[in-house]
N, CA and C of each residue as an Amber inpcrd file, in Angstrom:
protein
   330
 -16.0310000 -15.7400000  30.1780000 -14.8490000 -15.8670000  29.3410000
 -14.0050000 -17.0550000  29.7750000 -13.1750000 -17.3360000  28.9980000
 -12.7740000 -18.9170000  28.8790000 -11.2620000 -18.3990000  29.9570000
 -10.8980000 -19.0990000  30.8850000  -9.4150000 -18.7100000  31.4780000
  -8.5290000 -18.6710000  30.3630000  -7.2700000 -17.4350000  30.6400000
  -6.2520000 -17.8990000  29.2510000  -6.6740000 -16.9090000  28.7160000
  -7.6870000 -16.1640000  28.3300000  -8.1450000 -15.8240000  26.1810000
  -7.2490000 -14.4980000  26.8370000  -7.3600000 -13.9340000  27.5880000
  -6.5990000 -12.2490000  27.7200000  -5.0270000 -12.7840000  27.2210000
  -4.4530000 -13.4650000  27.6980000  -3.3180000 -13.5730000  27.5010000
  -2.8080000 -13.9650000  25.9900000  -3.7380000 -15.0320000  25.4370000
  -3.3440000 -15.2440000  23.9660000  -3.6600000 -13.8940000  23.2510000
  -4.6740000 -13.1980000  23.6720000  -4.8440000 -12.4110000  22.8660000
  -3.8370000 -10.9480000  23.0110000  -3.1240000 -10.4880000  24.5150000
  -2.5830000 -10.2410000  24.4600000  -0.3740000 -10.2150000  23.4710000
  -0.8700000 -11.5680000  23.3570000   0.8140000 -12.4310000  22.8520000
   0.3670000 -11.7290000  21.1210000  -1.0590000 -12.4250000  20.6970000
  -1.2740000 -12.1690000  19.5300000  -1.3190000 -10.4940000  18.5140000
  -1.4050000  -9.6860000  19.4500000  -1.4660000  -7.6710000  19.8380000
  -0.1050000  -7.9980000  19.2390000   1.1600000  -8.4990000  20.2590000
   2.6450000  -8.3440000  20.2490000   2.8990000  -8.5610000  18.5920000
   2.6690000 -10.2680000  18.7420000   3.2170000 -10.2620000  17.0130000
   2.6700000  -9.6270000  15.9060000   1.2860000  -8.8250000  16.2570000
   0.6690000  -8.0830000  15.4070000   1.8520000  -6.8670000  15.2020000
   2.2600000  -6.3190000  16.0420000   3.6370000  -5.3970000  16.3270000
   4.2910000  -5.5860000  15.7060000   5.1830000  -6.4620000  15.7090000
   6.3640000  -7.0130000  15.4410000   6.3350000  -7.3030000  13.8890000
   5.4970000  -7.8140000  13.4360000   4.8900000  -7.5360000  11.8620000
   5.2800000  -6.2190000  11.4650000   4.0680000  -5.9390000  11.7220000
   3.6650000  -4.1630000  11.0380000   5.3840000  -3.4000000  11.1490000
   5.9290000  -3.5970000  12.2560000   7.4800000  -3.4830000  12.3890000
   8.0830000  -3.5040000  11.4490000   7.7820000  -4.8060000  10.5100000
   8.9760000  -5.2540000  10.3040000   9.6650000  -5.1880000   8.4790000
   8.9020000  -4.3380000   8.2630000   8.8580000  -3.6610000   6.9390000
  10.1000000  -2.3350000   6.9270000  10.9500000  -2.0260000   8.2160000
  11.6710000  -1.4690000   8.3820000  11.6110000   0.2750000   8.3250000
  12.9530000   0.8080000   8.1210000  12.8360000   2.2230000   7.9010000
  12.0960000   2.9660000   7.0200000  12.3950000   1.9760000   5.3320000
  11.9790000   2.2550000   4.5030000  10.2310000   2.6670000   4.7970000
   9.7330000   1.7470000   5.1700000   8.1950000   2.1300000   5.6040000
   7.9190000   3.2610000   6.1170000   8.8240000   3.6150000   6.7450000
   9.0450000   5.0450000   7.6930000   8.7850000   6.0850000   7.4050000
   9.7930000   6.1920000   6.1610000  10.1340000   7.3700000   5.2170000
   8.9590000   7.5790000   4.5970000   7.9800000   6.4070000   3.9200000
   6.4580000   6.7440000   3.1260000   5.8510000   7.1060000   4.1870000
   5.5830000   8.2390000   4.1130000   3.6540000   8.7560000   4.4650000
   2.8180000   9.2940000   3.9660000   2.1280000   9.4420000   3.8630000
   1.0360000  10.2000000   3.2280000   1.2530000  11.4380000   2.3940000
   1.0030000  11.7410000   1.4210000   1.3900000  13.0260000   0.9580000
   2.9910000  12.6150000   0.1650000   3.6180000  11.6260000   0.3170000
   4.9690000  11.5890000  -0.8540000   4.5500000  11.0330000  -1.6270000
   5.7200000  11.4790000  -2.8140000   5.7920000  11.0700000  -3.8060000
   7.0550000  10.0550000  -4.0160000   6.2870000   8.9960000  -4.7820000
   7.1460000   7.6420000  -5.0150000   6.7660000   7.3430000  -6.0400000
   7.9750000   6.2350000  -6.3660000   8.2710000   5.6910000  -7.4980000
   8.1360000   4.1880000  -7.6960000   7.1470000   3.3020000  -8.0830000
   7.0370000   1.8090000  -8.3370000   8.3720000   1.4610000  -8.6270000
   9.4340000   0.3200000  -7.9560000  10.2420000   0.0570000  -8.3960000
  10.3450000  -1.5940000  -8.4050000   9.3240000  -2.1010000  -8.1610000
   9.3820000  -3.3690000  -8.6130000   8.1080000  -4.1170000 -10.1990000
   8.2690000  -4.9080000 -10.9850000   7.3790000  -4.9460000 -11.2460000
   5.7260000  -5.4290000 -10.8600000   5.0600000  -4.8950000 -11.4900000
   3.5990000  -4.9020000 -10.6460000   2.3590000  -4.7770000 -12.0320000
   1.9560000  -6.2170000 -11.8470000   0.7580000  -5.8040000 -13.0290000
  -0.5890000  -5.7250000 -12.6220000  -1.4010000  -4.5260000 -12.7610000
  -2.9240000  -4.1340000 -12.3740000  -3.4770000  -4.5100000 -13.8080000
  -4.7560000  -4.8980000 -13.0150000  -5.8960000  -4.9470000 -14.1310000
  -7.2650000  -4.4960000 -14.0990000  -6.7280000  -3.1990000 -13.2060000
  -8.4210000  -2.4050000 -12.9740000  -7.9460000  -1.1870000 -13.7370000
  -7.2130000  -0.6890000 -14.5010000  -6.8920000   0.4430000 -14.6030000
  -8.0240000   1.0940000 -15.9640000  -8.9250000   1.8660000 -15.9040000
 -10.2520000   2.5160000 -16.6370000  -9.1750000   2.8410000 -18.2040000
 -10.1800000   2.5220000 -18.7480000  -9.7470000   2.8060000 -20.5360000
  -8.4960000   1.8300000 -20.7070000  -8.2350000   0.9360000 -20.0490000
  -6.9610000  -0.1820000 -20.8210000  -7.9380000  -1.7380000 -20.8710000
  -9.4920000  -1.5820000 -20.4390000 -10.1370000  -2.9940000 -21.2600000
 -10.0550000  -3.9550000 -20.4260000  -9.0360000  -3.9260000 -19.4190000
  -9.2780000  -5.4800000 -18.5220000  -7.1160000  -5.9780000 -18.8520000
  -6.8430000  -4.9720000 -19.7980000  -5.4110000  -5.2390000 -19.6940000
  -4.1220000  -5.4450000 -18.8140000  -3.4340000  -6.1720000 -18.8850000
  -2.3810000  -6.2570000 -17.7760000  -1.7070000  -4.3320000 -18.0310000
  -1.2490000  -3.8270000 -17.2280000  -0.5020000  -2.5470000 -17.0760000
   0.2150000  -3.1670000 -15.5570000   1.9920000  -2.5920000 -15.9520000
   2.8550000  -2.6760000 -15.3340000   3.1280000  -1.4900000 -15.2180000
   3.1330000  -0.9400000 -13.6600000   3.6530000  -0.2660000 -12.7040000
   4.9630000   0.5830000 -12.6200000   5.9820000  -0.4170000 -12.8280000
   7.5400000  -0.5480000 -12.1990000   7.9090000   1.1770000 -13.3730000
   8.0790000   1.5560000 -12.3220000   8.8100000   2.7140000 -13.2530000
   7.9320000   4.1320000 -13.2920000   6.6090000   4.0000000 -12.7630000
   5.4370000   4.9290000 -12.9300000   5.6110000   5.5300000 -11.5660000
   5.3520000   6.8800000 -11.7420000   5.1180000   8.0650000 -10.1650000
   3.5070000   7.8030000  -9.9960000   3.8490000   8.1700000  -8.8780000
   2.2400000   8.5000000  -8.1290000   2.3560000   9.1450000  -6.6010000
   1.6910000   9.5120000  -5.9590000   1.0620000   9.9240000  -4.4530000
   0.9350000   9.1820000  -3.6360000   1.7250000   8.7710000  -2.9050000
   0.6090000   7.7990000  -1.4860000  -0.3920000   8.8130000  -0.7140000
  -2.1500000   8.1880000  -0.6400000  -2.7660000   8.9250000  -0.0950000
  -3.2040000   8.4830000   1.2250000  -3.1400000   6.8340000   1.1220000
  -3.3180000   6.9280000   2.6060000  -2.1590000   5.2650000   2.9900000
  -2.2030000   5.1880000   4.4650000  -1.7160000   3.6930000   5.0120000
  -2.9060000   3.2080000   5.3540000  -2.8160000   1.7130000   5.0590000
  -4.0930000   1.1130000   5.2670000  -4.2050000  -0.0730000   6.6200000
  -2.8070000   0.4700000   6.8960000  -2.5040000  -1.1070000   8.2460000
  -2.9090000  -0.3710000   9.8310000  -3.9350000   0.6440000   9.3760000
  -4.1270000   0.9180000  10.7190000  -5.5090000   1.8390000  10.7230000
  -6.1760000   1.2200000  11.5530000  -8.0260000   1.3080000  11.6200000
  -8.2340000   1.8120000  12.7740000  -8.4600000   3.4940000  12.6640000
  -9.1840000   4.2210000  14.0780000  -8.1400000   3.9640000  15.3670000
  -6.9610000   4.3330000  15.0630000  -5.4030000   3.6710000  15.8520000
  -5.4500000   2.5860000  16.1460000  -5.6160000   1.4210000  15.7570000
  -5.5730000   0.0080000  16.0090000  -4.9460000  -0.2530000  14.7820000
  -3.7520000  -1.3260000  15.1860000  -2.8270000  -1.2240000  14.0430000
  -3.3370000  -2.5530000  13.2730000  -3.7870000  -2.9620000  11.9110000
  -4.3300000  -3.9470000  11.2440000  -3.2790000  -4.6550000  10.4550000
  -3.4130000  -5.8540000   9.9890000  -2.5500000  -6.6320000   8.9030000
  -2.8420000  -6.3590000   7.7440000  -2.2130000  -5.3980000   6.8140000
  -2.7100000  -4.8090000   5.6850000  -1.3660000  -5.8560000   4.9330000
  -2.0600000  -6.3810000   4.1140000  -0.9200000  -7.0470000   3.0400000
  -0.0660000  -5.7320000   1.9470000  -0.9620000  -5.3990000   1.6020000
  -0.5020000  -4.1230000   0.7990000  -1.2260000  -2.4280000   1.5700000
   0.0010000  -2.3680000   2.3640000  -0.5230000  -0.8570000   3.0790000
  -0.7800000   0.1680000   2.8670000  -0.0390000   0.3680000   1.1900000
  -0.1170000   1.8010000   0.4090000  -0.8360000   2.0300000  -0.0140000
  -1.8890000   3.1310000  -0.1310000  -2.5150000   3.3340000  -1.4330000
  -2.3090000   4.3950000  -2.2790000  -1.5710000   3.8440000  -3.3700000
  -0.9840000   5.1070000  -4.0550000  -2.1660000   5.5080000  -5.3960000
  -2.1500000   6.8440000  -5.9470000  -2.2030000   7.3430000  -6.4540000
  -1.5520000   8.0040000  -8.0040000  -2.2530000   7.0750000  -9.1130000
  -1.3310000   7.0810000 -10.1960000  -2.3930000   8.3650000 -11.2680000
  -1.6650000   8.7820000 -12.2280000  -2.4480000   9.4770000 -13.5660000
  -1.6550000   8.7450000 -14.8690000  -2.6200000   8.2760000 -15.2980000
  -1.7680000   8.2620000 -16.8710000  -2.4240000   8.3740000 -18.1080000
  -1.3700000   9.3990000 -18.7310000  -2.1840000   9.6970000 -20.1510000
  -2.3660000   9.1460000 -20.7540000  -3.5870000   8.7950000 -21.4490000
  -3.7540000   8.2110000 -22.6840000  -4.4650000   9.3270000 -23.9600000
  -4.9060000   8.5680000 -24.7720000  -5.9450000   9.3230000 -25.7170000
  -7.2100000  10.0470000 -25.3620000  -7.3120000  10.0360000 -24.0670000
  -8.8520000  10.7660000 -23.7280000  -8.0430000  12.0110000 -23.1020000
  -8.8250000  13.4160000 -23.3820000  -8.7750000  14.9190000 -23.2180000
  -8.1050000  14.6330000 -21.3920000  -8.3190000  13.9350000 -20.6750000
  -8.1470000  13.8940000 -19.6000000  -6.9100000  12.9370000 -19.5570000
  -5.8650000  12.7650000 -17.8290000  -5.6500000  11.9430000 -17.7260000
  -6.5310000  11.2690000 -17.0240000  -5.6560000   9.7620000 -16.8980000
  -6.7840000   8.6260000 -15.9590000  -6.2940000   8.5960000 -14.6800000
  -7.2380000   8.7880000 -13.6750000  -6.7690000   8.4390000 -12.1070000
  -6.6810000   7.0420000 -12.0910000  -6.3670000   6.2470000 -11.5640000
  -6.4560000   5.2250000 -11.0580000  -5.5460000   4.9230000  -9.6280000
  -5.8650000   3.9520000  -8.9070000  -5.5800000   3.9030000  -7.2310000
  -5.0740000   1.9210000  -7.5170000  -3.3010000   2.3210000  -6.7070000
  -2.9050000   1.1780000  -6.4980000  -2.0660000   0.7250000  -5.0700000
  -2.7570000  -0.6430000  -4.3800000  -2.3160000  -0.9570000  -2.4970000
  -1.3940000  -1.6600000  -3.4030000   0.4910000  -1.0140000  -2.8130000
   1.4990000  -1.9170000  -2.8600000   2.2900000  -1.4790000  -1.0830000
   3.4420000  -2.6040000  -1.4330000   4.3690000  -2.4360000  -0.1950000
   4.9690000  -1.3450000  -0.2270000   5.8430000  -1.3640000   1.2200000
   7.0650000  -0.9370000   0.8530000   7.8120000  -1.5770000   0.0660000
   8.3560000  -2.4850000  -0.0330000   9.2090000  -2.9750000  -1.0360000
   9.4250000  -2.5660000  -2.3200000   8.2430000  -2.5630000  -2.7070000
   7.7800000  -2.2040000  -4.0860000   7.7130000  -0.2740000  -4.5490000
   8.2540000   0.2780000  -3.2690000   8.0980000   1.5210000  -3.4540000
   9.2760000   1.8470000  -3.1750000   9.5970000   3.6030000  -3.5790000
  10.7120000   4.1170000  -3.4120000  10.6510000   5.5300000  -3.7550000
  11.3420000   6.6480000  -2.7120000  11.3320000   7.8960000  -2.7600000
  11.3060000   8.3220000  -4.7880000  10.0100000   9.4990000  -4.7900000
  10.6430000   9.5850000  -6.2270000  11.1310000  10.6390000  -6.2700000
C-alpha cells in the first residue's frame, strides 16, 4: 500500500459524514414506514399506464419504504435517499403502484 492512502481515506469516511449530516432534522423525522407528502415539484416518467408521460408529484401521498444512503451499515452517497411509495387511480379496476427516490427537501410529514 502506497504511504498516506489510510489517512485520505480516512478524511474522505469524515466528509462522507458530514454530507449524509447535512440534510438536517427534517431527514430525521422520515423513516421508514411514514407517511409523506411530495411538496416540491417533481416530474416522473416511469409511472405504468401514463405512456412515457411527464406526472408531477408535488401534492401526492405515499409511504417511504426504505433509505437508500446506507449499504449493510456503511453509510453511502445516495443523491435521492427516499424511496417512496405512491398508488394512483386511474381507469384500470386496480390502483397503480409505482416507486419514487426523492430528498428530504422534497418531502414532508403528511
Amino acid at each position: 500500500p502506497r504511504p498516506g492512502r489510510g489517512a485520505r481515506g480516512a478524511a474522505r469516511a469524515e466528509g462522507l459524514g458530514s454530507l449524509l449530516s447535512s440534510s438536517g432534522a427534517a431527514a430525521e423525522a422520515l423513516v421508514v414506514g411514514s407517511s409523506v407528502r411530495v411538496s416540491a415539484p417533481v416530474n416522473v416518467y416511469h409511472v405504468p399506464k401514463m405512456g412515457g408521460k411527464a406526472l408531477n408529484l408535488e401534492g401526492m401521498e405515499g409511504e417511504i419504504m426504505a433509505r437508500v444512503d446506507e449499504q449493510n451499515g456503511i453509510p453511502v452517497t445516495a443523491n435521492l435517499p427516499f424511496r417512496v411509495q405512491f398508488f394512483m387511480e386511474t381507469d384500470a379496476p386496480k390502483p397503480v403502484k409505482f416507486f419514487a427516490h426523492l430528498t428530504a427537501d422534497e418531502l414532508e410529514m403528511a
